[in-house]
N, C-alpha and C positions, 0 to 999 in steps of 0.2 A: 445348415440351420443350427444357431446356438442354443442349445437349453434353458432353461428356463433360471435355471437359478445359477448358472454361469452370466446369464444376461442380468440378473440383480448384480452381482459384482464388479460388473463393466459398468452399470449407471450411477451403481456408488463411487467407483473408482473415478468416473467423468464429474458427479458434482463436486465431489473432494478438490479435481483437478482444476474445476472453476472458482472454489473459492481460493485458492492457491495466487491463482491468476487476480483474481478480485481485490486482496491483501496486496498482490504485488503496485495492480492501479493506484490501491488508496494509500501507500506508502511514498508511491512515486509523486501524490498531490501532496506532499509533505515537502518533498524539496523545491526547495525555491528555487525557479530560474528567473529572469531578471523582472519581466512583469508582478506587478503587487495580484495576489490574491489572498482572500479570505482563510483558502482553507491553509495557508502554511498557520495558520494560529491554532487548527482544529486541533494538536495534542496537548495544547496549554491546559494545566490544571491548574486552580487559584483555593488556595485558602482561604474556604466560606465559612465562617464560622465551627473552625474545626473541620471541616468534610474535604473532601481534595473536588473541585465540582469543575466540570468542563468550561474554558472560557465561553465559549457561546450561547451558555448557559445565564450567564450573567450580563452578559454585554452586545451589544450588535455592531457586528464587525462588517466593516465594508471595504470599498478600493473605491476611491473617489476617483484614483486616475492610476495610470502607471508605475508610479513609484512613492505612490503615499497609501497608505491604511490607514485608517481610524478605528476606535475601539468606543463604543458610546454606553458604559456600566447603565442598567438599568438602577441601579443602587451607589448611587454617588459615595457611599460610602467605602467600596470595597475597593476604588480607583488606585491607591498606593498599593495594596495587593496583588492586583492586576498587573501595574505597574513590573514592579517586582517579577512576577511568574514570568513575563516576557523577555525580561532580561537576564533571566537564570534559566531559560530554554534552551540557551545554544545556542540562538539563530543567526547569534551575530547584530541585533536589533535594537536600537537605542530608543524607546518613546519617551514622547514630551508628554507630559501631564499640565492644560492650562486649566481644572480646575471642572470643567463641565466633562471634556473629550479628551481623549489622550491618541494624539499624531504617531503614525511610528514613520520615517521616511524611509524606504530602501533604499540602502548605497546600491550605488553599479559595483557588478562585481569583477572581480579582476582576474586576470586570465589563469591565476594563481586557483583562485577559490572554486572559477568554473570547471576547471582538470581535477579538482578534489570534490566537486559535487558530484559529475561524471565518473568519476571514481566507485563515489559512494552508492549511486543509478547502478552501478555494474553488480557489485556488491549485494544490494536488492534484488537483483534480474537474478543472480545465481543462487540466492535463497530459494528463489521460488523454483526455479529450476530442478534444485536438488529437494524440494519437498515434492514436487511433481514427482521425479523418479521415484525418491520413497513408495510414493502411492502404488506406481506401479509395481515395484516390487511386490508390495503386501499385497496387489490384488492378483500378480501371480501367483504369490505363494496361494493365499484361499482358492484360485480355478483348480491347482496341481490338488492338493487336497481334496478340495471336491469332487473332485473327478475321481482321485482314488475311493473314499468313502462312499459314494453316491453311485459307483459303479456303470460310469458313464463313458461313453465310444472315447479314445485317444483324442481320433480324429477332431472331435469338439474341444480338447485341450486345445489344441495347435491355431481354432480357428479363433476361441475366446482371448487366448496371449494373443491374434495377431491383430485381433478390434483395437484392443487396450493399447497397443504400440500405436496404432493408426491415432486413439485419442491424447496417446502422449506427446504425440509428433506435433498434432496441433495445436496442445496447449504452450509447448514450448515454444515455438514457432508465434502463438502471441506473445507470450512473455518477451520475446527477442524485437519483436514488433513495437511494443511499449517501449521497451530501454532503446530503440534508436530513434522515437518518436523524443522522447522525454531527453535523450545526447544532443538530439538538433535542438530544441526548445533550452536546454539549456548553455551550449556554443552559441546561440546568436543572440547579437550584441544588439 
């Protein structure tokens, strides 16, 4: 039986470990693999009158199909702005501005770009990885402490380090799950 306040540092140590994992998902819907979706736009900031303001904030971004997005400014005015943020994002993405909408088309990518996105997935997966471990770290270090101060059995050291293992196991273990999800999704053509 774990203690009660060994048991508070194993479920902070477990949410920590999900949002870790969480970060790593919503990073991973950041990179593009060859289908068009919406959220590779979701980091785009656009200069809204002075303010840095989220594209989706302004505009209604869709995928009509496989390899086209559209971007539709609620504010017709901000559309060369928009413009602009997209093309200084990085993503590799050329859009067409006809005046109401602005097209973006995705290229296919080439077996060049997809070893360098896969790359980049890898990259991600062992951030998150290596902040998982942190955690655990600190939440062994606070059990060892607590247990000294709080003058509590060894024996419930031994057993609160070996929960915290068991939850590190399994958050890693998704993370590793994600990035072969997200290697296949982006390898195929």
């Amino acid at each position: 039986m774990i203690p009660e306040e060994l048991q508070l540092i194993i479920d902070t140590a477990d949410e920590s470990m999900d949002e870790a994992v969480s970060f790593c998902k919503k990073e991973f819907s950041h990179i593009r693999a060859g289908k068009a979706s919406p959220s590779i736009l979701d980091g785009i900031k656009v200069d809204y009158y002075g303010s840095q303001t989220p594209l989706n904030q302004l505009a209604n971004v869709s995928a009509p199909d496989a390899r086209l997005l559209t971007v539709q400014p609620y504010d017709k005015s901000v559309m060369e702005d928009i413009e602009k943020a997209i093309m200084s994002a990085g993503l590799g993405l050329n859009p067409n501005n006809d005046g109401t909408i602005i097209r973006i088309p995705l290229p296919m990518l080439s077996e060049e770009r997809r070893k360098e996105l896969v790359k980049h997935a890898g990259e991600v997966a062992e951030n998150a990885r290596i902040s998982i471990r942190n955690i655990r770290r600190n939440a062994n270090d606070e059990i060892k402490k607590s247990v000294k101060d709080d003058s509590l059995p060894e024996d419930s050291r031994y057993e609160a380090e070996e929960e915290i293992q068991k939850i590190t196991d399994t958050h890693t273990s998704n993370v590793d799950e994600l990035l072969s999800v997200k290697e296949e999704e982006i390898m195929t053509v």
